[in-house]
N, C-alpha and C positions, 0 to 999 in steps of 0.2 A: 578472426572470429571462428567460434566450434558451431558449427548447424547439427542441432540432433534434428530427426523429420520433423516435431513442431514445435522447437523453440532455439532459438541462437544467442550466443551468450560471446560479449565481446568484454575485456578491461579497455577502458581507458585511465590510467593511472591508478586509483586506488578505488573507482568507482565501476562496477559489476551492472554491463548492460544487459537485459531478457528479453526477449522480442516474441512475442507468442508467433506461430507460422502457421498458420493455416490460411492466407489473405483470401482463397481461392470461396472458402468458406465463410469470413470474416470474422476468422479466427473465435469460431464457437467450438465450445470444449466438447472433448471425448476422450474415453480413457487414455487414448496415446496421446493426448496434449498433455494431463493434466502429469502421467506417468514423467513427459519429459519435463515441464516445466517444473517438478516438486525435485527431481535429479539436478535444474540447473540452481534451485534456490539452495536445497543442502551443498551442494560445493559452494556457494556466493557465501553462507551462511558459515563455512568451516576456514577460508581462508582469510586469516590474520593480514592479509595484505588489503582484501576488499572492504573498504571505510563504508561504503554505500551502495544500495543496489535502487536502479534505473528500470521501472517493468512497463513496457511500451507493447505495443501489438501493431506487424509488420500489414501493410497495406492502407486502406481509409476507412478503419473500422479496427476500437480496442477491443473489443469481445463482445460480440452478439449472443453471447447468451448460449444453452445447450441445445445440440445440433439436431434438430426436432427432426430433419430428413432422415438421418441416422437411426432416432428413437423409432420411427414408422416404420421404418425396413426391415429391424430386425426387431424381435422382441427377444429378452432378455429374460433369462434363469432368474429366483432369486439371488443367488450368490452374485451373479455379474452385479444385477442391480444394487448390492449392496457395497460392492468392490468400489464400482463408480460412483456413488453420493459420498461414501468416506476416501475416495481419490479428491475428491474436491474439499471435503474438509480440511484433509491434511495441507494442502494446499494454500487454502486460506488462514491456517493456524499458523502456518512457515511464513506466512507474509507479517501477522503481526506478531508473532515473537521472535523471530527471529535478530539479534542483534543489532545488524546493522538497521540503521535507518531505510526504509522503503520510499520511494518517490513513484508515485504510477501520475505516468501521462494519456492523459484518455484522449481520444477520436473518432470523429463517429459517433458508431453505438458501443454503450456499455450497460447491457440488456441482461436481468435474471441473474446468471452465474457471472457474466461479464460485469455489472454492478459491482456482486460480491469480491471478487475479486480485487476491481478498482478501491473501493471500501476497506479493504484490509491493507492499503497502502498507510503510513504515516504524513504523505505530500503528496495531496494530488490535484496535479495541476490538466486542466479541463480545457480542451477547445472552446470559443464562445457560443459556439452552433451543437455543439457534440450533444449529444440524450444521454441520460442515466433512466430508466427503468426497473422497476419488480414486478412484472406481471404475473409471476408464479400462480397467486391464487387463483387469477379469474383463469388461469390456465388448468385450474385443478390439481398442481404439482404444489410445492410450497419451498423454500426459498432453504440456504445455507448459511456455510461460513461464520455464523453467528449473529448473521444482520436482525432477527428478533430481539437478540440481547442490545446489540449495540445503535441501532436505527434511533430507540428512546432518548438513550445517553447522548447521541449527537444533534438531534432535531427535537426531541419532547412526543410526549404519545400521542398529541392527539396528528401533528406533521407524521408521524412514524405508521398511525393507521390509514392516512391517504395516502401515503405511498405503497404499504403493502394490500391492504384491502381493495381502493380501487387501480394500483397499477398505474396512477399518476405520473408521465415522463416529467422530466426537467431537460432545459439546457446546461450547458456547461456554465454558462451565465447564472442561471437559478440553483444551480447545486452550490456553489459560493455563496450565496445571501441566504439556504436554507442552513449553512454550514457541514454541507457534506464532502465541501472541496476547499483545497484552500485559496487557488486563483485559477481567475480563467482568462485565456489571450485569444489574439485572432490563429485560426489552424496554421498558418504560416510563419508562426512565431512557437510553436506549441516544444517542437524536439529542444530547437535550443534554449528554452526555455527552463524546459523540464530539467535536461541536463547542465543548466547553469546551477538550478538548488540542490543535485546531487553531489556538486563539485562543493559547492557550500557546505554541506554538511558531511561530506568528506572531509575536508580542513578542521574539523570541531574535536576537540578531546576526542578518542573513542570509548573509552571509562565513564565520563560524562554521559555521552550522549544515550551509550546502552543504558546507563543508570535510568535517565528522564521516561525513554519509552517502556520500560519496565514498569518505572511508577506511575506514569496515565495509564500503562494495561492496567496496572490494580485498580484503578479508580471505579468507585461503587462497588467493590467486591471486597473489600476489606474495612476493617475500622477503622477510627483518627487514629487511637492508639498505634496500631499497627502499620499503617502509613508514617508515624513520626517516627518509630523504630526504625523503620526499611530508611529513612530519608538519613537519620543519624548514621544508621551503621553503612549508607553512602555515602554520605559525606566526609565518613572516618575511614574510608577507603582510599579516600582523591588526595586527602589529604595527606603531603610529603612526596606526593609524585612528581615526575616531570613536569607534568601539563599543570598542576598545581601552582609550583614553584615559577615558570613560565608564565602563568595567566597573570597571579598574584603580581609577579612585577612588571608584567605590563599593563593593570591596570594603575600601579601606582605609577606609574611614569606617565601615565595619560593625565590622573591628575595632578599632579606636580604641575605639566602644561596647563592645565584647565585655570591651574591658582599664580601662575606667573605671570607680572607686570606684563604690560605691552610694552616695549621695545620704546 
């Protein structure tokens, strides 16, 4: 495992683990988190060997959100201020575009920037006790990552105004049935868990699968037209490859079995 001060980044076979580190704090962001954590996603994001990255937060808490003891202690230049809201941009832009597939496993809290962050996951799999919160506004700051754009497209506006308007928490229970996660387990079930569907979508074409997240990014930002372009001239990509050639005959050998007498 590499420990940079707040984030640690381990392989397990072709799946890239991040671990936010601050526990001490409950791994709320500040510029040196977000500085190391956007360093461990462009190497996760640049090595052809890592199929899948795994973004967990070390301690019993995924991200609490920005470090308000920090904010009061010192005040900030505008330049800092503006270093640090697009340190977190970038941040959250490398989680969903980035390649490989994202799994974030949330615990605890995942408050404001810790939300966002979890949100810019592709799988995320939720404690059943665990919170998601946006409190930004009633706090007078206002939120990142893109969650105004994407909040609607995942819940609908009038769900998407109760959570940013009044700050409305969820369980990790409730964020599954609003659709903002995609399962949730008991905490004690939660790493291995997580890291079972990392390993799963580790094993999956990687041509494929960069293809599909590419094309839900697009979605509502592009035309049919344009979506049936991108989907042909993917599909006229896969086509003749290995994983292709391989898929292709294994599912005709599945059905071959499917249409064979019983013995």
């Amino acid at each position: 495992m590499t420990t940079q001060r707040f984030a640690m980044i381990a392989r397990d076979g072709a799946v890239c683990h991040v671990r936010l580190n601050r526990p001490e704090r409950l791994n709320a962001v500040s510029e040196e988190l977000y500085s190391d954590l956007e360093a461990a996603l462009l190497a996760a994001g640049g090595d052809p060997q890592v199929r899948a990255v795994l973004l967990a937060g070390e301690g019993r808490a995924f991200c609490a959100g920005a470090d308000l003891k920090a904010h009061a202690e010192r005040e900030r230049t505008a330049s800092e201020r503006r270093a640090y809201v697009w340190a977190g941009q970038r941040v959250c832009r490398l989680l969903q575009r980035m390649p490989q597939p994202v799994v974030v496993a949330v615990q605890g809290y995942a408050i404001g920037a810790g939300a966002e962050l979890a949100l810019s996951g592709d799988v995320v799999v939720c404690a059943e006790d665990a919170q998601l919160r946006l409190p930004e506004v009633g706090l007078g700051t206002f939120v990142g990552g893109g969650v105004s754009q994407r909040l609607p497209l995942l819940v609908g506006q009038l769900r998407a105004k109760r959570l940013l308007l009044l700050g409305e928490p969820l369980s990790g229970s409730e964020a599954v049935t609003w659709g903002l996660a995609t399962e949730a387990v008991p905490a004690d079930r939660l790493a291995a868990r997580a890291a079972e569907l990392a390993r799963q979508l580790a094993d999956l074409p990687a041509q494929s699968v960069q293809l599909a997240k590419e094309g839900l990014h697009r979605a509502g930002s592009t035309s049919l037209d344009e979506a049936l372009v991108f989907e042909a001239e993917g599909l006229l990509a896969c086509m003749g490859s290995d994983d292709w050639t391989s898929g292709v005959a294994a599912f005709a050998a599945a059905d071959r079995d499917r249409e064979a007498p019983d013995a």
